[in-house]
VMD Tcl script that draws the C-alpha trace (Angstrom):
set ca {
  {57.47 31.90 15.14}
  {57.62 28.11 15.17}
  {55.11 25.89 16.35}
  {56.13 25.44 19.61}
  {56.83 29.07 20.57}
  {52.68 29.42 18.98}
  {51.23 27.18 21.07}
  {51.04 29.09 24.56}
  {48.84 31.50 22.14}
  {46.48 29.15 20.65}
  {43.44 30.81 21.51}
  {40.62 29.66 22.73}
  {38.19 31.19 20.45}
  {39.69 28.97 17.94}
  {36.37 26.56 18.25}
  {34.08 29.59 16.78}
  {35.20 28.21 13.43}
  {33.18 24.93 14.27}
  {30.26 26.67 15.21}
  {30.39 28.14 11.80}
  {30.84 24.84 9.93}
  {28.14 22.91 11.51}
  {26.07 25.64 11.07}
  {26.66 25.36 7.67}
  {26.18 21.85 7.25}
  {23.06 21.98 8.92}
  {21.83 24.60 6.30}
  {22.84 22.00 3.73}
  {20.75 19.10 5.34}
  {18.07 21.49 5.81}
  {18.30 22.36 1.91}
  {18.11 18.36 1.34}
  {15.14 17.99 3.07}
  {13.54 21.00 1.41}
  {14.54 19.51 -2.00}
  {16.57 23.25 -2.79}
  {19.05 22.09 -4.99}
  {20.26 19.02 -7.38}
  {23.58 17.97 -5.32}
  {24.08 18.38 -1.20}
  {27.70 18.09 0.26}
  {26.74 17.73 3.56}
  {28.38 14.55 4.49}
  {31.41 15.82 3.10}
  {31.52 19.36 5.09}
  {30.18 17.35 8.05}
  {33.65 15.80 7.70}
  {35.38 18.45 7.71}
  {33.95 20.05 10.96}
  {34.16 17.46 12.76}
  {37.88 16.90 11.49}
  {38.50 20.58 12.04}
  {36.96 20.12 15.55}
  {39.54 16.86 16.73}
  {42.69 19.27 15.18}
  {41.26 21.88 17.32}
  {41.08 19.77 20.80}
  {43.58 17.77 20.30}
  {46.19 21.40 20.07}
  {44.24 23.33 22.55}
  {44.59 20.02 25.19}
  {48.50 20.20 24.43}
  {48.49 23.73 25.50}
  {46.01 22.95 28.75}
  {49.31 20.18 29.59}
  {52.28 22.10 28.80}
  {50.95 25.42 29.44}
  {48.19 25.60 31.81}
  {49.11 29.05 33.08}
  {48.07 30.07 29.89}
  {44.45 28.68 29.87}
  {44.10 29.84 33.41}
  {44.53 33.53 32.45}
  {41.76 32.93 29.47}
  {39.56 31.69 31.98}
  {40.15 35.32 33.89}
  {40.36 37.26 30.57}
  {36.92 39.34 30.25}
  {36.61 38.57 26.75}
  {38.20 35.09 26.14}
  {36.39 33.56 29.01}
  {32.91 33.81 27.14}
  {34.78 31.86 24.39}
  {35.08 28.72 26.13}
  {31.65 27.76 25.67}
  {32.31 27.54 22.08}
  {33.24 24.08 22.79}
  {29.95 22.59 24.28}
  {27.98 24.67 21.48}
  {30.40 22.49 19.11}
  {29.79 19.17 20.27}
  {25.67 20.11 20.75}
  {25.72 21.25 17.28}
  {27.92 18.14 15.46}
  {25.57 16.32 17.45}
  {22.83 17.70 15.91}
  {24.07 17.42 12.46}
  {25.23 13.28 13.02}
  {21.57 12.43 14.28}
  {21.04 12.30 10.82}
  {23.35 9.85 10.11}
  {24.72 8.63 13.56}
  {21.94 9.05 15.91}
  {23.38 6.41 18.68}
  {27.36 8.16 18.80}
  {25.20 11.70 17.86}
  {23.48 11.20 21.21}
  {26.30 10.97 23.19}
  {28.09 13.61 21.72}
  {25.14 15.81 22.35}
  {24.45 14.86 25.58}
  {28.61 14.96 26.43}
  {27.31 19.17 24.81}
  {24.53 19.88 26.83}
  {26.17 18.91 29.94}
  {29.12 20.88 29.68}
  {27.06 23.92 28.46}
  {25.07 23.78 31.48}
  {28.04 23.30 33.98}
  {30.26 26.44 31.83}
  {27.34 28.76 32.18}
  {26.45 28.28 35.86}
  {30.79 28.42 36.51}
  {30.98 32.01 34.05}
  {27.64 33.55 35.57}
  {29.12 33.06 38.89}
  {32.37 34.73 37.42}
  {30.34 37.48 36.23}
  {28.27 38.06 39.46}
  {31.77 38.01 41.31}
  {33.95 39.64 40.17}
  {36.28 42.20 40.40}
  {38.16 43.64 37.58}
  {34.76 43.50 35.06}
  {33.92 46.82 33.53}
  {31.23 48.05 31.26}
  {33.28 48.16 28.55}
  {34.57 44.79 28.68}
  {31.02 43.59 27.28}
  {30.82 42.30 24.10}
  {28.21 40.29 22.20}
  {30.69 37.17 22.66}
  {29.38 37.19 26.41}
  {25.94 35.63 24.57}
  {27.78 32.69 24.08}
  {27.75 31.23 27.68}
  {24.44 31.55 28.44}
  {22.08 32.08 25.43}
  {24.08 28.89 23.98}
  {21.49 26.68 25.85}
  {19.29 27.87 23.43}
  {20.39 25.59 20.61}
  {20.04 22.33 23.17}
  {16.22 21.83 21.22}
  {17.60 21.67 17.96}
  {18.74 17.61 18.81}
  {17.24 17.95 21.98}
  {13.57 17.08 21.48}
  {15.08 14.11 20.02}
  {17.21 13.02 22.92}
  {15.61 14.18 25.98}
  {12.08 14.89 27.70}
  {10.54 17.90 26.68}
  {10.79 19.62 30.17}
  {14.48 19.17 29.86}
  {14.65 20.78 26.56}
  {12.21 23.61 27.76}
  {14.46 23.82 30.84}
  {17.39 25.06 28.23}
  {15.57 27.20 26.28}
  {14.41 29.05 28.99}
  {17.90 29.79 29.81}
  {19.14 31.13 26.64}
  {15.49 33.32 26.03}
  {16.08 35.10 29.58}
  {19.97 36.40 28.79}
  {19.15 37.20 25.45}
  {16.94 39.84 26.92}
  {19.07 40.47 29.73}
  {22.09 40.59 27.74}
  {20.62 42.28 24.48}
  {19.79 45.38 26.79}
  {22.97 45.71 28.69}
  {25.41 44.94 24.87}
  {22.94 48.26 23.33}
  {23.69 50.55 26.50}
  {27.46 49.83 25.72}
  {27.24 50.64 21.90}
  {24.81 53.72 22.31}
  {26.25 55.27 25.35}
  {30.42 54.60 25.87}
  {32.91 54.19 23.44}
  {33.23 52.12 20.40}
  {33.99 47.95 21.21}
  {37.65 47.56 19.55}
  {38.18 47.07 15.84}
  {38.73 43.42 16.45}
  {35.52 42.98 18.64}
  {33.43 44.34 15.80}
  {32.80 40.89 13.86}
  {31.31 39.74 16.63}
  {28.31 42.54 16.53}
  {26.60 39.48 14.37}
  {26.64 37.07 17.53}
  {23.07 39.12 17.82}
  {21.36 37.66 15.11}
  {21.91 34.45 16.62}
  {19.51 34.17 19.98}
  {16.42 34.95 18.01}
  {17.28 32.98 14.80}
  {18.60 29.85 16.88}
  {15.35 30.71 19.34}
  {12.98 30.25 15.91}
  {13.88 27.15 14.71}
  {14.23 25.73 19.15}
  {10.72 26.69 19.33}
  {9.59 25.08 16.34}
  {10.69 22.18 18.11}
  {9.28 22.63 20.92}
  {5.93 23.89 20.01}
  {5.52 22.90 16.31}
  {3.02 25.67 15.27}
  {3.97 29.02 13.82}
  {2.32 31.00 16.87}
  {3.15 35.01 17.02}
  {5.57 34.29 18.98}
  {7.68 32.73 16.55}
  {6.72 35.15 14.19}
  {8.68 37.59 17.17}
  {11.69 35.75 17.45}
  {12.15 35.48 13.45}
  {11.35 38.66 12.39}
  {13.84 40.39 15.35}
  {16.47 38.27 13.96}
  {15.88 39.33 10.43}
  {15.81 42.70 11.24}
  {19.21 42.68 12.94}
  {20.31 40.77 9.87}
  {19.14 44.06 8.04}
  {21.12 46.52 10.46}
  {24.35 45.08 9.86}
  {24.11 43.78 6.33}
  {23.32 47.70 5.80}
  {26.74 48.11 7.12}
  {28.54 45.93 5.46}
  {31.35 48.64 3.76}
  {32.41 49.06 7.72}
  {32.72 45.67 7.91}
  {35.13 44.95 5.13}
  {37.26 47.63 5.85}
  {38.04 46.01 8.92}
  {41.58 43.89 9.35}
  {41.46 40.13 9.32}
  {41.32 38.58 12.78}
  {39.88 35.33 14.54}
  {36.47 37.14 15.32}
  {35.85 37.06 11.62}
  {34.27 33.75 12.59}
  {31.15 35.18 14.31}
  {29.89 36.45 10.80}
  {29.34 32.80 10.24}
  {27.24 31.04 12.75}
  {24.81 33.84 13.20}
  {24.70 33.95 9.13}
  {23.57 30.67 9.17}
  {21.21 30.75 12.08}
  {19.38 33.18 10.15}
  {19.54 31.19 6.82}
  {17.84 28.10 8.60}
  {15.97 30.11 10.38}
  {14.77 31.47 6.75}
  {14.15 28.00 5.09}
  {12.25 27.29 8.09}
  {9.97 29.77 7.85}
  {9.47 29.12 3.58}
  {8.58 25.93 4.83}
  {6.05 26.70 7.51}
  {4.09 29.70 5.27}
  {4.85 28.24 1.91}
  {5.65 32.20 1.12}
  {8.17 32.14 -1.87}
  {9.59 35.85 -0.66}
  {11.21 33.65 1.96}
  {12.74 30.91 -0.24}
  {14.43 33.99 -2.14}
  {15.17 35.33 0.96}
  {16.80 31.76 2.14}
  {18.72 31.57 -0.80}
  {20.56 34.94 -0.40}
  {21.67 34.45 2.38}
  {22.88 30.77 1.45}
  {24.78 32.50 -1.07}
  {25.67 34.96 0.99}
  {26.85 32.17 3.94}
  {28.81 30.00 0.92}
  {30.75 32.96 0.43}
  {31.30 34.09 3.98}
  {32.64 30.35 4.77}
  {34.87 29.93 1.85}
  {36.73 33.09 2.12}
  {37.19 32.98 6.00}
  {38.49 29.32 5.43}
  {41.12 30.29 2.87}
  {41.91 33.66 4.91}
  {42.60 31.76 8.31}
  {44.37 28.98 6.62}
  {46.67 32.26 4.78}
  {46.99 33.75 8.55}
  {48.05 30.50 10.31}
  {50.62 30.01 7.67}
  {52.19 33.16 7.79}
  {52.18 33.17 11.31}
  {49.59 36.19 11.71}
  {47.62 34.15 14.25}
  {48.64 32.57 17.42}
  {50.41 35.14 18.67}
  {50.58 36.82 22.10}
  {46.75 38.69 22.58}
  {47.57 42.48 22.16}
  {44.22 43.31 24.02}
}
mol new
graphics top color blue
foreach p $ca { graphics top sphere $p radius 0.5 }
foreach p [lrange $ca 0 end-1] q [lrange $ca 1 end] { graphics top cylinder $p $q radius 0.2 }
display resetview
């Protein structure tokens, strides 16, 4: 299929791959700070995010101009529509990994994030309240990513904005994780299986409580119990699906591969974090498996997507 003909079918969920990445650069500057390891290529995988990030806008505005029909029916699609949000939690999280170097352009960026998180959730929660074509089983752990989003705002946040306003956004993500956690676990446990290609994105649950940590070490600085809450829930869905990994790998390679890596590294900073606030060695350990654990994840869903897209596996008309 040539490039043109792909195009119309450049999905939106494309943009999980940069939630990935700057997660995983913001591991790396988390290691430097920590003093983990000799050598840090942060700056250099902060380059290729945000590279990876301008490819991806830059294609997915062509197909908003010469095919808009397209991005309208995303925007009604029950699962795709939770995916544009991907691009807000992008530029609030290369925000938050350019303060360290950038902080003036890594404002604006992050504001230019927050903003357009804020305006996507209030436009998809009044999609969701309503509709008419949504059905239980149309709910997938993706649909975290609208609202619980606002939940990473406090990583840069505290540094950008008062603290009510960064309070304001946590409060957002905190109350549809809950509500959103128990409606996603009635699906699972009572109707049928989510499709094979939805699975992957059973990991988008580690991410509210792991992201919700390290917020609220921002935003209240000591390790209360309810820290301890939010980090130990997200380790412990860590646990679950680690524990079933086999049915993981058996599973074709798709787009939603992606969501194993954000969450991953949620839970890896999430991990450092806590080594650093307990001085408790179990969790360096712990922080390093899972760093190992992320490097992999990252390097072999790069070199798989960049196979797909050149054999023309991906991009092609949704068969869902």
């Amino acid at each position: 299929m040539s490039e043109t003909r792909r195009l119309p079918y450049f999905p939106i969920s494309f943009f999980s791959m940069i939630m990935g990445l700057a997660g995983y650069v913001l591991v790396w500057i988390q290691c430097e700070e920590l003093k983990l390891y000799p050598i840090y290529p942060s700056e250099y995988l902060a380059v290729l995010a945000l590279g990876l990030f301008l490819l991806l806008l830059s294609i997915y505005t062509a197909k908003a101009i010469k095919h808009p029909d397209k991005v309208k029916a995303e925007l009604h699609h029950p699962v795709m529509l939770s995916f544009f949000p991907t691009i807000s939690i992008s530029l609030i999280l290369i925000g938050t990994m350019l303060s360290l170097w950038f902080p003036k352009t890594a404002f604006y960026i992050w504001t230019s994030g927050a903003v357009l998180q804020l305006i996507l959730t209030l436009y998809i929660l009044s999609k969701w309240i309503h509709h008419d074509h949504f059905e239980i089983h149309h709910i997938s752990p993706a649909w975290f990513i609208p609202v619980v989003g606002n939940i990473l705002v406090p990583l840069a946040g505290i540094q950008y904005a008062p603290i009510e306003l960064n309070w304001f956004f946590f409060s957002i993500g905190l109350l549809f994780w809950i509500v959103l956690f128990t409606i996603i676990m009635y699906r699972m446990i009572f109707h049928h299986p989510m499709p094979e290609a939805l699975l992957p994105t059973l990991f988008i649950i580690i991410a509210p409580p792991a992201v919700g940590f390290a917020a609220y070490l921002n935003l209240s600085p000591e390790l209360d119990n309810f820290a301890r809450i939010l980090y130990y829930s997200a380790l412990f869905l860590t646990m679950l699906l680690l524990s079933q990994g086999l049915r993981f790998l058996r599973l074709p390679f798709t787009l939603s591969w992606w969501a194993y890596s954000f969450p991953l590294a949620a839970i890896t900073i999430a991990t450092f974090a806590m080594y650093a606030e307990t001085g408790t060695r179990a969790f360096l350990a712990i922080g390093y498996a899972l760093h190992l654990l992320l490097t992999a994840v990252i390097a072999t869903l790069l070199l798989r997507t960049f196979l797909a897209a050149r054999r023309g596996e991906i991009c092609r008309p949704p068969q869902m």
